[in-house]
C-alpha positions in Angstrom: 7.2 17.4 11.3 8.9 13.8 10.2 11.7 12.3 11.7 11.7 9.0 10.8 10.4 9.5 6.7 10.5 11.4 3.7 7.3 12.9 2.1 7.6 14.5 -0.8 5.2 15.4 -3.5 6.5 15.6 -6.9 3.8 16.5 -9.8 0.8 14.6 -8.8 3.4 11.7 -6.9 3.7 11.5 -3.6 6.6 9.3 -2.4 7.1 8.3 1.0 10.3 7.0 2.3 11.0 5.2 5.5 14.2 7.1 6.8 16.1 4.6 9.1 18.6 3.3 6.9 21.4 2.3 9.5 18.3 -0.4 10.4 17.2 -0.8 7.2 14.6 0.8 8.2 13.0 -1.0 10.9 9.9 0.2 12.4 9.0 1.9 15.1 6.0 3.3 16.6 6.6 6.8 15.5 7.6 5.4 12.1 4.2 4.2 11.7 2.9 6.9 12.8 4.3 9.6 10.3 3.4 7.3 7.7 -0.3 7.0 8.3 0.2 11.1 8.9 1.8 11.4 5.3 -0.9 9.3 3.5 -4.0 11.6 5.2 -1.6 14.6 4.2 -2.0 12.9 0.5 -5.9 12.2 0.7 -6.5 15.5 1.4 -4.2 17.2 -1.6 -6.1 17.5 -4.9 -2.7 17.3 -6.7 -2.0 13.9 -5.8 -3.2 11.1 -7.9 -1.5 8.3 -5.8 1.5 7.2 -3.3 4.8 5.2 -3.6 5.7 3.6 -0.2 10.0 3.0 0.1 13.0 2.6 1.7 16.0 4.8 2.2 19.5 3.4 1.3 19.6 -0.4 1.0 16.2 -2.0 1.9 12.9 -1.0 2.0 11.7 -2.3 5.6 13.5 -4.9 8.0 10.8 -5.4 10.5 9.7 -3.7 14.0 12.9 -2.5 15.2 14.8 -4.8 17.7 14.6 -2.9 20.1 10.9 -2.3 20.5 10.8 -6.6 20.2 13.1 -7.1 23.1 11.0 -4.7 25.1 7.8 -6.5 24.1 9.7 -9.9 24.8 10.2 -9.2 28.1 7.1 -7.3 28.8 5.2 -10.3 26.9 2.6 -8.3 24.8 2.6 -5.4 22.6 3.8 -2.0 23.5 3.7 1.5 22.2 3.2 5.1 21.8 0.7 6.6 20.5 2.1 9.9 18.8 -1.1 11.7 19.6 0.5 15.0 17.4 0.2 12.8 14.6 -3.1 11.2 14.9 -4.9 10.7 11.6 -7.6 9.0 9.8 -6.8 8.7 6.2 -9.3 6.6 4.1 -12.1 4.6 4.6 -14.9 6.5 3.1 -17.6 3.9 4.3 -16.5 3.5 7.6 -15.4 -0.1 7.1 -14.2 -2.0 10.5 -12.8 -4.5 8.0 -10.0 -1.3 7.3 -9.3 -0.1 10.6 -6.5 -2.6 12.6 -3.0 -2.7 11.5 -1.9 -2.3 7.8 -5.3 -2.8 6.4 -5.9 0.9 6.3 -3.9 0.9 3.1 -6.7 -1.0 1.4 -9.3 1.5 2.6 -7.6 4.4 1.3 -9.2 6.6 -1.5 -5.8 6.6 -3.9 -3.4 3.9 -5.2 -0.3 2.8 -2.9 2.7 1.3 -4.5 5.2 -0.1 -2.6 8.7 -0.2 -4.4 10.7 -2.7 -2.8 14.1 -1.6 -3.0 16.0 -4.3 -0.9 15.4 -6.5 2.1 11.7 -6.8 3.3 11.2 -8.7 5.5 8.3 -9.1 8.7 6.0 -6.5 9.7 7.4 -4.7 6.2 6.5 -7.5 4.4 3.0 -6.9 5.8 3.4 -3.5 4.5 4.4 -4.4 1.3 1.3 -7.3 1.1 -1.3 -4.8 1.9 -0.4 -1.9 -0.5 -2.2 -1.9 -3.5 0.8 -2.9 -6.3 4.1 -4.3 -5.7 6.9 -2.8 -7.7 10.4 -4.6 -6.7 13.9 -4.6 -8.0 15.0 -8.2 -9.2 17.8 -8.3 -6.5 15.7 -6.9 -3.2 15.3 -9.6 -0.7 11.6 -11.2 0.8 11.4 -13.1 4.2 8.9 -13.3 6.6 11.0 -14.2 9.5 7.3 -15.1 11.7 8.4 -18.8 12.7 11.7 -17.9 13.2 10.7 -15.5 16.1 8.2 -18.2 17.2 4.9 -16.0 16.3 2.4 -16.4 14.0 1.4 -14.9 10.8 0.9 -11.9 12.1 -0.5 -8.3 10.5 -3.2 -9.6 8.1 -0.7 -11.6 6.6 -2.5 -14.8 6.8 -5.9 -13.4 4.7 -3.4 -11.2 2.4 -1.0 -13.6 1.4 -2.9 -16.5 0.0 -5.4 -14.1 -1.4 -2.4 -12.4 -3.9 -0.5 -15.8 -4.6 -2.8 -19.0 -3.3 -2.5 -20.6 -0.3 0.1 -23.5 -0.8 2.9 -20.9 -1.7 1.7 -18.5 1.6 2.1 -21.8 3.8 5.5 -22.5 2.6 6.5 -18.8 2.5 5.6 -18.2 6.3 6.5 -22.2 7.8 9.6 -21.9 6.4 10.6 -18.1 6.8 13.0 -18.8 3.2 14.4 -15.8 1.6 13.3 -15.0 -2.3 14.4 -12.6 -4.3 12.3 -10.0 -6.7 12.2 -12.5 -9.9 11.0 -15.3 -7.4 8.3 -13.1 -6.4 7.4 -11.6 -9.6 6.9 -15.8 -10.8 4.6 -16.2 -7.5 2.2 -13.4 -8.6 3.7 -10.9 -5.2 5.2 -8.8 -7.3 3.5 -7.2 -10.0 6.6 -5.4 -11.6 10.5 -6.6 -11.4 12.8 -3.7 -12.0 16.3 -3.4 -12.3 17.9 -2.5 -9.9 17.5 1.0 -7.9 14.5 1.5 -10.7 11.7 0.6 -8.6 10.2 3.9 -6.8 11.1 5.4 -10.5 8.9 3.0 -12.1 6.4 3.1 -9.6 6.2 7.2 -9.7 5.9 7.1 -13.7 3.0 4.2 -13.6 0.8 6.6 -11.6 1.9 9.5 -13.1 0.6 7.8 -16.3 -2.6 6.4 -15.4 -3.0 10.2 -13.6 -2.8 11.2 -17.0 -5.8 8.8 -18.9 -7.9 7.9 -15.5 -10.6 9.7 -13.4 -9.3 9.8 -10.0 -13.0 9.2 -8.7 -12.5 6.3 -11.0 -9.5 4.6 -9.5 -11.1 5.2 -6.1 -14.5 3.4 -6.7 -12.7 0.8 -8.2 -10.4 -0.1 -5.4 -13.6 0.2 -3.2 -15.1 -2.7 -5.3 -12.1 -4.7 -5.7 -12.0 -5.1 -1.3 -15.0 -4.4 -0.5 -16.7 -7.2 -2.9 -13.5 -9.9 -2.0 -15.5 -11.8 0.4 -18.8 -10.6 -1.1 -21.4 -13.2 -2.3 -21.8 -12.4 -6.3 -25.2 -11.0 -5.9 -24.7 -8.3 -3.0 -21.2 -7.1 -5.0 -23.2 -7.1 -8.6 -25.8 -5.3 -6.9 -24.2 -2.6 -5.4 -21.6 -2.4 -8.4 -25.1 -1.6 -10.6 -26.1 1.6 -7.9 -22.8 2.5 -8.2 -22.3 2.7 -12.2 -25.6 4.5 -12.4 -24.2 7.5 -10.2 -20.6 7.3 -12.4 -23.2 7.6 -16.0 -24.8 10.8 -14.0 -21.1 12.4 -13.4 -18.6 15.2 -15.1 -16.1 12.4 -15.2 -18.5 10.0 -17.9 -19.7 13.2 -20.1 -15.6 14.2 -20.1 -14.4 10.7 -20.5 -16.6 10.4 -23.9 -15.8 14.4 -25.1 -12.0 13.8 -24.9 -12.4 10.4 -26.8 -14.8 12.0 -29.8 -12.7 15.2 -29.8 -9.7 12.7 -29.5 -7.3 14.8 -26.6 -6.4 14.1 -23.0 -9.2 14.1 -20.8 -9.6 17.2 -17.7 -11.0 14.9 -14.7 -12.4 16.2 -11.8 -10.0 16.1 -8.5 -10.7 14.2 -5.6 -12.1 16.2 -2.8 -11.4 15.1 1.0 -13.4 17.0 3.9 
């Protein structure tokens, strides 16, 4: 069914890879497509615990491919197919409007998505890369937004991301100047939660999930990535509230009467799957 990625799904890991790598895999439309395609695919498998978003060859994502920018140059607005034979709607258990446009999607979806950021990334896949969940990069990939430079804005979410995962002094000089930083720079800025050596990162990625797959509920990691974007903008009461309703279901649960058995009896704990409709 993909042309333009990867998707494979490796014992409870699924890793998807963008597939262009004589572009470095610049996006296209369909690109996109089969990627939102591949992550309902994992929502709705038992067996996967989480995802690892990369690149094939030397970069993880250079942008929206230049050809789909000169046509929207001269057209002078955004252009597109729609893929209809690949439509999806992965995520977004609550019907959130806050996760529906662009690459906010990732944030509404039930599992974790890691981006390992195996060379250049650089403008809409820097957006991709902002809005996944971790950020897992070798020391010697390559960061630039390349906005300003193209005379466009922050564009994607970037501009409530950005600041949000490393403050908003170091977003404003990231996007005005479009600079290039490597993976230790962004590890220092608080963008990249994990510097690898090089070619390690999707491997360090896939054991981290396959490790907390091993000691966490998957019900668990979902209601907690709920909370965590759901209650960002929250005012503290609404977000304590509803984080009280919630841990009175999780006490009534399988996954709290398993969690303390396999601690007294002292052995790995049998979770419940998640279950997609």
């Amino acid at each position: 069914m993909y042309e333009e990625i990867i998707y494979e799904v490796d014992d409870s890991v699924a890793v998807i890879t963008m597939n262009r790598p004589e572009t470095l895999n610049a996006l296209t439309d369909r690109t996109q497509a089969e990627i939102r395609h591949a992550l309902d695919q994992s929502e709705r498998n038992e067996d996967v615990i989480g995802n690892v978003l990369t690149g094939a060859g030397r970069g993880f994502c250079s942008g929206v491919d230049m050809n789909a920018l000169g046509a929207m140059s001269e057209a002078g607005r955004r252009l597109g197919d729609s893929y209809a034979e690949l439509a999806a709607d992965p995520g977004n258990p609550d019907s959130d409007p806050n996760f529906e446009i662009g690459a906010a999607y990732f944030l509404g979806l039930r599992k974790p998505l890691i981006a390992a950021i195996n060379g250049a990334c650089a403008g809409l896949g820097f957006s991709y890369a902002v809005f996944c969940d971790l950020r897992f990069a070798d020391r010697t990939a390559r960061f630039v937004t390349s906005f300003s430079q193209r005379g466009l804005i922050a564009e994607h979410g970037t501009s409530w991301m950005l600041p949000r995962l490393i403050g908003p002094a170091n977003a404003l000089d990231i996007l005005w100047t479009g600079r290039r930083f490597d993976g230790e720079e962004g590890g220092r800025l608080g963008l990249v939660n994990r510097v690898c050596e090089p070619g390690e990162c999707v491997n360090d990625a896939v054991e981290y999930l396959r490790e907390i797959g091993r000691t966490a509920a998957p019900n668990s990691l979902m209601m907690m990535k709920r909370q965590i974007y759901r209650h960002l903008n929250a005012e503290l009461r609404p977000a304590m509230l509803e984080s009280n309703d919630w841990m009175d279901e999780s006490l009534a649960r399988g996954d709290f009467k398993e969690g303390v058995a396999s601690f007294v009896e002292r052995r790995a704990p049998n979770f419940a799957r998640l279950k997609v409709d």
